[in-house]
C-alpha positions in Angstrom: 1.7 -3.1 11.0 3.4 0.1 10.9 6.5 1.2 9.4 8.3 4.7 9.4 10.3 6.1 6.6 12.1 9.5 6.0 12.7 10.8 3.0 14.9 14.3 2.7 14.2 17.4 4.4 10.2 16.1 4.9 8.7 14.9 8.2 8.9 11.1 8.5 5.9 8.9 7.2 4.3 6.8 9.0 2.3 4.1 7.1 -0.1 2.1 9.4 -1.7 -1.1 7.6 -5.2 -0.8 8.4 -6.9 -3.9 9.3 -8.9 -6.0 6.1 -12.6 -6.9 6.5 -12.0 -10.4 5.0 -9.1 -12.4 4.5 -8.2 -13.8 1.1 -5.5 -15.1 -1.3 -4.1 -11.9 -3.0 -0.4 -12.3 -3.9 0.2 -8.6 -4.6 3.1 -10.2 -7.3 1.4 -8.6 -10.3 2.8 -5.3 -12.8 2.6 -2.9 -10.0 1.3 0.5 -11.4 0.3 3.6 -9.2 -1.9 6.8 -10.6 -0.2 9.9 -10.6 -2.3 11.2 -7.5 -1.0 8.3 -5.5 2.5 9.2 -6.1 1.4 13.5 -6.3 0.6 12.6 -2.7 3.0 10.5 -1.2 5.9 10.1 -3.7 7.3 6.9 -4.7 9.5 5.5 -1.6 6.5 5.5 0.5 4.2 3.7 -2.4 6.6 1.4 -2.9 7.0 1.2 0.9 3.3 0.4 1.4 3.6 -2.8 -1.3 6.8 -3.9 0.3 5.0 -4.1 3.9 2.3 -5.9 2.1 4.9 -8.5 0.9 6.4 -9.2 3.5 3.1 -10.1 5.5 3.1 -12.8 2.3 5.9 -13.9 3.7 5.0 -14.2 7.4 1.8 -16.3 6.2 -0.6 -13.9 6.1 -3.9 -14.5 4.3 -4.3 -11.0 2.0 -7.6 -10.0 0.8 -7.5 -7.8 -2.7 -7.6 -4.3 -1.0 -5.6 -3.4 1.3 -5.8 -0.1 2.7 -3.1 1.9 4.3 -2.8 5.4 6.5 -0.2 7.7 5.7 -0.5 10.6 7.9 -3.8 10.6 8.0 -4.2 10.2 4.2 -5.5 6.5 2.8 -3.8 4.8 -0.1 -5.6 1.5 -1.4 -3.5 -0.9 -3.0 -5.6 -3.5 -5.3 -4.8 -7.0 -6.6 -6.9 -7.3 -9.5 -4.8 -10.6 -10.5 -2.6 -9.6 -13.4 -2.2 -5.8 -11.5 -1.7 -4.8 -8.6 -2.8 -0.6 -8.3 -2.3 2.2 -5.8 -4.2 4.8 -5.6 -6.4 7.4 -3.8 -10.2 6.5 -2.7 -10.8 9.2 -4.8 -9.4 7.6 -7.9 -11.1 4.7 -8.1 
């Protein structure tokens, strides 16, 4: 899945769901948190962009696994459903 977003006087992003090794039974409903390299890097509408493309392939039936990993111009962001929390973040953070 791939969605674009533009946020003001930047290039738009385009954030490409890359595809899961195994499927699973993640919800991604948890306290969303993101560290502060995830949101250094992409800013906030395109984290929060990433989780809302990962709900709404809930709500298409999808079967989730708890990482999901996501290109954003050429840059990964991991989004992890631990249960209670769901995280975004770098590879480089974890």
């Amino acid at each position: 899945m791939v969605a674009l977003l533009t946020q003001p006087r930047s290039q738009p992003a385009e954030i490409k769901l890359l595809p899961q090794e195994h499927e699973g039974e993640c919800r991604f409903d948890g306290q969303f948190v993101a560290t502060s390299n995830a949101l250094r890097q992409f800013g906030q509408a395109i984290v929060l962009a990433a989780l809302l493309v990962l709900r709404m392939r809930l709500r298409e039936g999808a079967s989730l696994d708890y990482l999901q990993v996501f290109e954003i111009n050429g840059a990964r962001l991991w989004i992890i459903d631990d249960g209670d929390v769901v995280t975004a973040l770098r590879p480089e953070d974890y």
